[in-house]
N, C-alpha and C positions, 0 to 999 in steps of 0.2 A: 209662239214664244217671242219674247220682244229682243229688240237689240240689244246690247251691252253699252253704257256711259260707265264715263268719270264719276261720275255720283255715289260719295259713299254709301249713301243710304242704300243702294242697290247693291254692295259688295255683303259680301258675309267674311266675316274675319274670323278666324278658328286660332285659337290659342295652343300652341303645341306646347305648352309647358307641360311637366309633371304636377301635381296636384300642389295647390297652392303658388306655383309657379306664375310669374307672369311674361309670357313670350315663349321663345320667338312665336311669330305669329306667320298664317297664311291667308290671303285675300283672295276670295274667289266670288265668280259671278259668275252664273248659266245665262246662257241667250246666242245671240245670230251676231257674227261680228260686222260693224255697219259697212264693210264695203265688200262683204262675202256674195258673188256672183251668183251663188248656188246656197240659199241660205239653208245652215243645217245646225242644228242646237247645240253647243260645244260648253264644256266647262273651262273657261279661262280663269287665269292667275295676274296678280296684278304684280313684275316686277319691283324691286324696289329703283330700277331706271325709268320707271311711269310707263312702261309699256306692258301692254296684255299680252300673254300666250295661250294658245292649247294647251291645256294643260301634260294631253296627248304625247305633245310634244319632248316633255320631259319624262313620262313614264316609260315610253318608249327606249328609252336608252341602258334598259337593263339594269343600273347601278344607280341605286339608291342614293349616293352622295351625287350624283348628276342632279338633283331636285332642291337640294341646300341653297341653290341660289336665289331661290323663288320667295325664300321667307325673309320677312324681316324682323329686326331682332328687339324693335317696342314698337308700343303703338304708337309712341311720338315720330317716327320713322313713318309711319302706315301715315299719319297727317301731314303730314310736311310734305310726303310722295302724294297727296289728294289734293294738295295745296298747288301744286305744280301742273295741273290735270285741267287744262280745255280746250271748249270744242268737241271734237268726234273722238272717240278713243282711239290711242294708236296700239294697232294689233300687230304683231308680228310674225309674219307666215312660216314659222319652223318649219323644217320639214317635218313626218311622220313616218318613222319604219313598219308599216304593219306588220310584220314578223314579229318585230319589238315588244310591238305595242298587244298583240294578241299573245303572245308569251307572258308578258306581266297582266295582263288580265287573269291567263288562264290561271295564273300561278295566287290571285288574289279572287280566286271562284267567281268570275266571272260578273260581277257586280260592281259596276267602278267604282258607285260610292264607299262599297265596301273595299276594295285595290286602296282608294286614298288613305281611309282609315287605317289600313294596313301598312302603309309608308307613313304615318303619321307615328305607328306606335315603333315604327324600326330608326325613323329621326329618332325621337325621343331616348331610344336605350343608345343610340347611336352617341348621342349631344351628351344624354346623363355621363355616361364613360369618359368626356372630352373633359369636365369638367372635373370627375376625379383623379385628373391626372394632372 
């Protein structure tokens, strides 16, 4: 696996709207973060402070509104944060609870890609209700 950049071409941006919706959105990249001692494959998030996390980092904490900080809310936000971006990327070493973090897996059967999908669709009813009110 390769290391994670600033480059958006290497991010994937996932649109957490509801259908026809556009936004908020979430930026993530798989890879090795460039100054991980013990490189090991992680799916990081692209703050909208220009800083990468584990994603780990955030699932771990059990409550689903703990992850609302990670998206941003256009994609003019998403370029303006890629516009601010060089050099090595800066990653930021959260901690990780594995109790946490293996509870929210288990609870989203054990597939992260499928766990994210899964917090993707609880944002969404979450945001749609924020909006009805």
């Amino acid at each position: 696996m390769r290391t994670i950049t600033n480059d958006y071409k290497d991010a994937q941006i996932l649109n957490l709207g509801s259908e026809g919706e556009h936004g908020p959105y979430l930026v993530t990249q798989t890879g090795i973060a460039p100054s991980d001692p013990l490189p090991k494959t992680c799916m990081f998030v692209l703050r909208p402070d220009g800083n990468w996390v584990n994603f780990n980092a955030y699932a771990c904490r059990g409550k689903p509104e703990a992850m609302d900080e990670i998206v941003f809310s256009s994609m003019a936000k998403i370029m303006e944060t890629f516009g601010t971006l060089f050099g090595h990327p800066r990653v930021l070493d959260l901690p990780i609870d594995k109790v946490g973090l293996d509870a929210w897996i288990e609870r989203h059967s054990r597939d992260p890609l499928q766990a994210v999908r899964g917090w993707v669709e609880q944002y969404k009813v979450r945001h749609r209700k924020d909006r009805r009110s």
